[in-house]
C-alpha positions, 0 to 999 in steps of 0.5 A: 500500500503506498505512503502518499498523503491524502491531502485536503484543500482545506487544512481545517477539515482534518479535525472533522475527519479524526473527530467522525473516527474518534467517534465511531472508535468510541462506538465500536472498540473494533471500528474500521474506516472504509476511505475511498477516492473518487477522482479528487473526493475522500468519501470516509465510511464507518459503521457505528452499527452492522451485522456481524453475520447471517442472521443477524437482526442488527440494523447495517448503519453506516455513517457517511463523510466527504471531503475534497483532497487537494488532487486527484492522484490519490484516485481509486483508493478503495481500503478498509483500515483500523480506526485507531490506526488512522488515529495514530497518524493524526496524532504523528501529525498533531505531535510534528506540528507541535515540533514544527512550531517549537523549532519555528520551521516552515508549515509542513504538508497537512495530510495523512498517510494511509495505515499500512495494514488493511483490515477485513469489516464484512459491512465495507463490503456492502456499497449503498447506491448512488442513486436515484434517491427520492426525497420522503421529507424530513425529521427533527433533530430534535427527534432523532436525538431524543431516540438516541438518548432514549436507546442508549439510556434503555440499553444502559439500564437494561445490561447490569455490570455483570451481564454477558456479552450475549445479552448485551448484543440482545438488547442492542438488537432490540432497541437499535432495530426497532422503528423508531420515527416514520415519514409520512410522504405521497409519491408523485405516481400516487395520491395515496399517502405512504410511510417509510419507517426510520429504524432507533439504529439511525438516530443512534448512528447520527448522534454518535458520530457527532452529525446532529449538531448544528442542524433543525432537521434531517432529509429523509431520502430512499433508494430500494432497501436503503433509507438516508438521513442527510445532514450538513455535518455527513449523512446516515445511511440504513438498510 
């Protein structure tokens, strides 16, 4: 795998990038990052909650952020890597900048290389569609935060200290699989009115991974199996 830096146009942008890794690590101690580059455009994914088999009721939830890089040469990069591992290159990063600062040097290159190892995560797999996505409506941020908070207060409460990871696993199935909000919509080939269901498990992948913040509300958006939740800070998307 080569060292090449993927570099973005805005310098800022990098802590966006290790915050959304930060915070998939801190929901799930075995995250990968998906980092795929089309043309000059990283598009980072992760998966706060997926499947980890047939079988296996757990809502696939993937979190979705984009950033340009400031060429194209990284194009058609398609790897799977640890989450703590890229952490360890922002903070190789951040520990040089301090250097560089201290030693009054020239402003180095911000970018990060790419982990040397690639790890297996059976949901990187799995590529939702490009399109055509349908517009249904949209949800408070309000609301999807409250389910969230709901959930993961019923999954605390739910798993005394000394249940087994089995039971765990059970409860988080239950409560992140259930729906949890609808919107309600007309498609334009019918005046009969339709609901899609959201799934808890999106509101939680929303609010862990730090997307709710700054937005009123969510576009709610499907493609087949696939309902998505769009938002200024990166987009969910659910099947």
């Amino acid at each position: 795998m080569s060292d090449d830096l993927l570099i973005p146009v805005d310098p800022t942008a990098l802590q966006d990038w290790k915050t959304l890794i930060a915070r998939a690590a801190h929901a799930d101690e075995d995250a990968a990052v998906r980092m795929a580059v089309a043309n000059d455009v990283l598009v980072l994914t992760v998966a706060p909650l997926h499947p980890h088999g047939l079988g296996d009721s757990m809502p696939l939830v993937l979190g979705m952020r984009m950033l340009r890089l400031r060429s194209p040469a990284m194009d058609g990069l398609d790897v799977v890597v640890d989450a703590r591992a890229l952490l360890d290159r922002f903070a190789r990063l951040e520990a040089a900048g301090d250097r560089d600062e201290a030693s009054a040097a020239d402003q180095p290159v911000l970018g990060i290389p790419i982990p040397p190892a690639e790890v297996r995560a059976p949901w990187a797999g799995i590529s939702p569609p490009r399109g055509p996505w349908e517009p249904l409506g949209t949800v408070s941020v309000g609301s999807l935060t409250g389910v969230a908070e709901a959930g993961i207060e019923e999954v605390a409460q739910g798993t005394p200290e000394k249940a087994g990871s089995l039971a765990v696993d059970s409860l988080r199935k239950q409560v992140w699989s259930r729906t949890a909000l609808e919107v309600g919509y007309t498609p334009e080939s019918s005046d009969v009115e339709h609901s899609q269901p959201i799934p808890a498990g999106a509101a939680f992948g929303a609010f862990v991974l730090g997307f709710l913040a700054g937005a009123d509300v969510a576009h709610v958006l499907r493609s087949g199996v696939w309902t998505r939740l769009s938002m200024p800070g990166g987009h969910v998307l659910v099947r």
